[in-house]
C-alpha positions in Angstrom: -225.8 70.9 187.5 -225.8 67.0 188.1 -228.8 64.9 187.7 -229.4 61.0 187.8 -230.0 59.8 184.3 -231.9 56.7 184.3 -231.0 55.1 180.7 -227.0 55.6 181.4 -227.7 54.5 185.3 -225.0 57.1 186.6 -225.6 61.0 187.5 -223.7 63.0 184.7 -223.5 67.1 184.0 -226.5 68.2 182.7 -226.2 69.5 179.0 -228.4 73.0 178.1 -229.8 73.0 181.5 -232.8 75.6 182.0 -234.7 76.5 185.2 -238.6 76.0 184.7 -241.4 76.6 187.2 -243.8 72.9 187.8 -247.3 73.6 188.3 -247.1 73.5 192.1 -244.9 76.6 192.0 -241.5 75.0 192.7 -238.4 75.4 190.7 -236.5 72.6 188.7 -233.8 72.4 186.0 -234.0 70.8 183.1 -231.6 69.5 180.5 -230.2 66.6 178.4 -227.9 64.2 179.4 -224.8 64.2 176.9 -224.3 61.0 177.0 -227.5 59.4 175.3 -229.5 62.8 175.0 -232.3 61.7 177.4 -234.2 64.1 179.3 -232.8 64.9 182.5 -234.9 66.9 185.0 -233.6 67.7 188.6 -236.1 69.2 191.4 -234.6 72.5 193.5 -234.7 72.9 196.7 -237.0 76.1 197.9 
C-alpha cells in the first residue's frame, strides 16, 4: 500500500501496514514509512 509521507515529501510503500476503523466508521490503513519511520496513514475508499 502506498501513502504520501509528508517529512520525505514523496509517496513510498507503507511498512507494517494495518487496517483500523476512524470513528466515523470508515476504513484506513496505517503504517510507517521506512524511510524516516514517520506515521503514514492512508484513507480507503468505501
Amino acid at each position: 500500500m502506498d501513502a504520501y509521507c509528508v517529512k520525505c515529501k514523496q509517496k513510498t510503500e507503507m511498512k507494517d501496514p494495518q487496517e483500523v476503523t476512524m470513528k466515523n466508521g470508515r476504513k484506513a490503513m496505517k503504517g510507517k514509512c521506512p524511510t524516516c519511520g514517520t506515521g503514514l496513514y492512508r484513507i480507503l475508499s468505501k
